[in-house]
N, C-alpha and C positions, 0 to 999 in steps of 0.2 A: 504493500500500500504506500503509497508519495505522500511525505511529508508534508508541513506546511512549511511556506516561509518563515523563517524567525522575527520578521518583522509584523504577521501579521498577530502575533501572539502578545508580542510584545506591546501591541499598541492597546491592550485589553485595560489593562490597572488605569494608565492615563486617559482611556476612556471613560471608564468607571468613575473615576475621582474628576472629572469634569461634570458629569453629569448629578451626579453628587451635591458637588457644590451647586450647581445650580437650580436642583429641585429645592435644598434648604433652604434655600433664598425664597423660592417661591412658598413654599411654607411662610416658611417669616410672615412674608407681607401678606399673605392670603390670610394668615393666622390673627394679622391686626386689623386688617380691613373687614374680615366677617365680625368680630368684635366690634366697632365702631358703625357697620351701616345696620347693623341690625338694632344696633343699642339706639341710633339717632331714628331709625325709622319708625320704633314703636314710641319715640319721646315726640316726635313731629307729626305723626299721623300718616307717613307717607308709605304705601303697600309698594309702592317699586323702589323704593330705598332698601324694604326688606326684601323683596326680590333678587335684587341687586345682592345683597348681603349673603340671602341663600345660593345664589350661583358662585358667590366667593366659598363657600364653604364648602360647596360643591368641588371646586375647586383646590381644595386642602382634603379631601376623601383622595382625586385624585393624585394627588403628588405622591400620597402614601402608595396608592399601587404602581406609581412610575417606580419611587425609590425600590418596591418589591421585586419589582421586573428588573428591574434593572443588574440588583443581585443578584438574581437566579441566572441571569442571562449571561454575566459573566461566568457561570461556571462551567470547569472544561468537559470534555468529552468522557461519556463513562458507559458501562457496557449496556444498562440500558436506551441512550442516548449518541449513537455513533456520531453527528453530526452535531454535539454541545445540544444547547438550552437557550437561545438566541430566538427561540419565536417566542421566549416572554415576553417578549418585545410586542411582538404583534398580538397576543394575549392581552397583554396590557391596553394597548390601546381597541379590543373589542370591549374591555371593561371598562374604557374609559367614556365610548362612546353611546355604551348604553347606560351609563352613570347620568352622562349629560341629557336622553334622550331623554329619563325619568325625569330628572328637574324640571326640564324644558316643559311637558306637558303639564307636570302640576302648577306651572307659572302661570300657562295659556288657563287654568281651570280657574283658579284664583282669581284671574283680571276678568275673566268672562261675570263671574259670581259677582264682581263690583260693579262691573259696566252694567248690568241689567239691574243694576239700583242706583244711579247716578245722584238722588238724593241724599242720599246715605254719605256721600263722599265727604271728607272733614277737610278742609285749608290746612296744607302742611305747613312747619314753622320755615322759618328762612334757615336755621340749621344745618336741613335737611338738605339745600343746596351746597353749601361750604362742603359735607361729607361727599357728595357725588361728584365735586368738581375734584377735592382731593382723592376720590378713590381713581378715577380718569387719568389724573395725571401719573398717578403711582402703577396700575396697570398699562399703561402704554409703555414705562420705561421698564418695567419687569418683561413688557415680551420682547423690546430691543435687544435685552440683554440675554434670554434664552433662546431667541431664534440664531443669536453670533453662537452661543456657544455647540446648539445643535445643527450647525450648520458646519463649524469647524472638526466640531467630531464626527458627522455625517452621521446625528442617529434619528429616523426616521419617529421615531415614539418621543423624542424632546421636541423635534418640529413640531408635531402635534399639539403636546402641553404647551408650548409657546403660542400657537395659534389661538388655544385655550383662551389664552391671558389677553389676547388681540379682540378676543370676543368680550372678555369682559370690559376692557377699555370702551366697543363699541358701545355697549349695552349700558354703561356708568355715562356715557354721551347724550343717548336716549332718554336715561333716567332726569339728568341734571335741565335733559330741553322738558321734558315732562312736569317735575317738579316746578322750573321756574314758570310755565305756564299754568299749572294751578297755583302759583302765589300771585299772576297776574288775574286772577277771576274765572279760570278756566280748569275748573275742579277736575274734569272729567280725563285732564288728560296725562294724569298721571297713573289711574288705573292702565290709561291707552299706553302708556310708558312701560307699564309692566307686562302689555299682553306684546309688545315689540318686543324685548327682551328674551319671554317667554316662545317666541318662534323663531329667533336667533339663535338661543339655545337650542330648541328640537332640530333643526336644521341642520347644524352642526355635528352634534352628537350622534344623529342618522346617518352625516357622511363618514364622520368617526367609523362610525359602525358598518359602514358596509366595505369600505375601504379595508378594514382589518381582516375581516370575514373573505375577502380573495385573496387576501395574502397568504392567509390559512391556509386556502384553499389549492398552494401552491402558483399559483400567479407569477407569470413571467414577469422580467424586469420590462422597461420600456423600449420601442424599438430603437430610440439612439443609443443605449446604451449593448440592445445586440448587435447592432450594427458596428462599433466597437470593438466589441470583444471578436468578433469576425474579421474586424481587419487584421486585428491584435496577432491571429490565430493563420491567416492566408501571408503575414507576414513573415513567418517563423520559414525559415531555410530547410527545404526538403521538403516542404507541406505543399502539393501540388492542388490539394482544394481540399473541401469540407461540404458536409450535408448531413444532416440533418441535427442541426445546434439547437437547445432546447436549454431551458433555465427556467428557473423556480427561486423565489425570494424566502429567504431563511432570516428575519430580523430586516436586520440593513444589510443583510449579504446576500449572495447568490447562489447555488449551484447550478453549474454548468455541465452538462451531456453533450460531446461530439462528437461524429466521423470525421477522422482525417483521411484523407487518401495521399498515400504515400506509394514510391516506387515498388513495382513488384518485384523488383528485382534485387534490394535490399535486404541486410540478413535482419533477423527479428534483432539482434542486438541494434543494428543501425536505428530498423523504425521506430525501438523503445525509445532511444536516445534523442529522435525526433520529438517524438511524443512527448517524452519528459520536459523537453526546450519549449516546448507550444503552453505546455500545460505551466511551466514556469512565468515565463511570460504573461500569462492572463491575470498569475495570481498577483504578480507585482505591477499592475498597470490599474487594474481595475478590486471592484470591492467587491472579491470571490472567496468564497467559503471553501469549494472545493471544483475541480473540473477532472469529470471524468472522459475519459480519451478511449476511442476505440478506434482502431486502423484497420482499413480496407486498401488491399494492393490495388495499383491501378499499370498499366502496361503502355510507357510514355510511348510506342512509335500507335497505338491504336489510339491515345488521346491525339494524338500529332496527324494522325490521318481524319478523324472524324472532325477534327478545325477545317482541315482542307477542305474536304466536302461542304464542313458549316460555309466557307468563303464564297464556294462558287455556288449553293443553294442555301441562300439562308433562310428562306420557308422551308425546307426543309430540315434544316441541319436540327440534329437530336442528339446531345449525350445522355444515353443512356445511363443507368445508376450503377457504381461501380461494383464489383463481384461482393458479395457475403464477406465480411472481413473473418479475424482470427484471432 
């Protein structure tokens, strides 16, 4: 079985401790902001300030399952587990997405229950605005600072949680136009501040969720990035072509399945040593878990003659798929 790179092992702890750091962080602040809008919204009267508050704390449930995943996901390969633990990753964020999904619709139930009593609605204090203009500013600068970090580590479940905080920014924006509109005589629209919110959230949390759920499902990477690992792959010296490359996302990584077609006329030590270079190659260019290699001889004067014919008929010309490899 082919090793991995040592670099890509290596870049595991300094992943880890990045990510780390930067869930804490978001704890912190999600940990003072659901504290403070929840405390002003029931002192102010305002239901999307508590809204606002519950999505923050929504928001501190998930940090806890990133920090979870993220631990498990660091750990190495074991005999139940041949390719590591790395789709906690995408575990994580189906939990994430159906976390947010829940909020989301008890939000829309909430503001629905207000809005068909418009009477009922109380003038929120001014408060209630200072807390939403501070909680805006505080989440816009919390997702600046996790989407650099999940973007420098390239982990797809911190991109998420980052976008997280991006929704909550919007949604404290919502809240703050909401509230200041019912301190201007327009009571109604601060429940309407919470049922916006409330569908930001579902929103969200559905694409959360459907997005994790293919990846599960083994879900190819994208096609610039096969297209890629194909050049990566028809670049390698002795690799006369390839067919049929296939790949499947593992976390933030890939596995990779391909034919190479190599000379028939090559002793198996040659086309390992081929294979091996191809398969080196992918690992240290791109973000691959593993790539497995299979070789099909192919017989360069029968590729060199079936060009020629492609030349002079090329509605015609056909390469056929190369013989059963070995």
């Amino acid at each position: 079985m082919i090793e991995l790179p040592e670099d890509h092992e290596n870049d595991t702890p300094a992943k880890q401790q990045a990510a780390r750091r930067s869930i804490l962080v978001s704890v912190f602040v999600n940990l003072v902001l659901t504290a403070l809008q929840v405390a002003a919204g029931v002192f102010a009267g305002s239901q999307a300030l508590i809204a606002d508050g519950i999505h923050s704390l929504s928001d501190l449930l998930s940090d806890f399952v990133v920090l979870l995943a993220s631990r498990h996901s660091s750990k190495a390969a074991d005999a139940d587990h041949h390719y590591g633990h790395y789709r906690y990753e995408n575990a994580a964020s189906l939990v994430l997405g159906g976390l947010l999904l829940a909020v989301g619709l008890g939000m829309l139930w909430s503001a629905f229950v207000k809005i068909e009593s418009p009477q009922a609605i109380p003038q929120v204090h001014v408060i209630a605005l200072y807390v939403a203009l501070g909680a805006l500013v505080s989440k816009e600068l919390l997702f600046r600072y996790m989407l650099a970090i999940a973007k420098r580590i390239r982990s797809s479940m911190l991109v998420a949680n980052a976008w997280h905080a991006r929704s909550d920014a919007a949604s404290s924006l919502v809240v703050a136009i909401g509230i200041g509109g019912n301190l201007l005589g327009f009571a109604l629209l601060d429940p309407i501040a919470a049922l916006v919110v409330g569908l930001m959230v579902t929103r969200m949390g559905a694409t959360f969720a459907w997005n994790a759920l293919h990846d599960l499902m083994d879900r190819a990477v994208s096609a610039e990035e096969i297209a890629a690992i194909e050049q990566t792959l028809r670049q390698t010296p002795g690799v006369l072509g390839l067919h049929d490359l296939r790949t499947r996302r593992v976390g933030d990584l890939a596995i990779v399945d391909v034919h190479l077609e190599l000379d028939a006329g090559m002793t198996v030590a040659q086309g390992h040593d081929i294979a091996l270079d191809a398969h080196q190659r992918v690992m240290a260019q791109h973000q691959v878990l593993n790539v497995m290699t299979h070789v099909d001889p192919v017989v360069r004067k029968a590729l060199s003659d079936i060009g020629n014919r492609s030349e002079k008929s090329p509605e015609q010309g056909h390469i056929p798929q190369s013989p059963s490899g070995f």
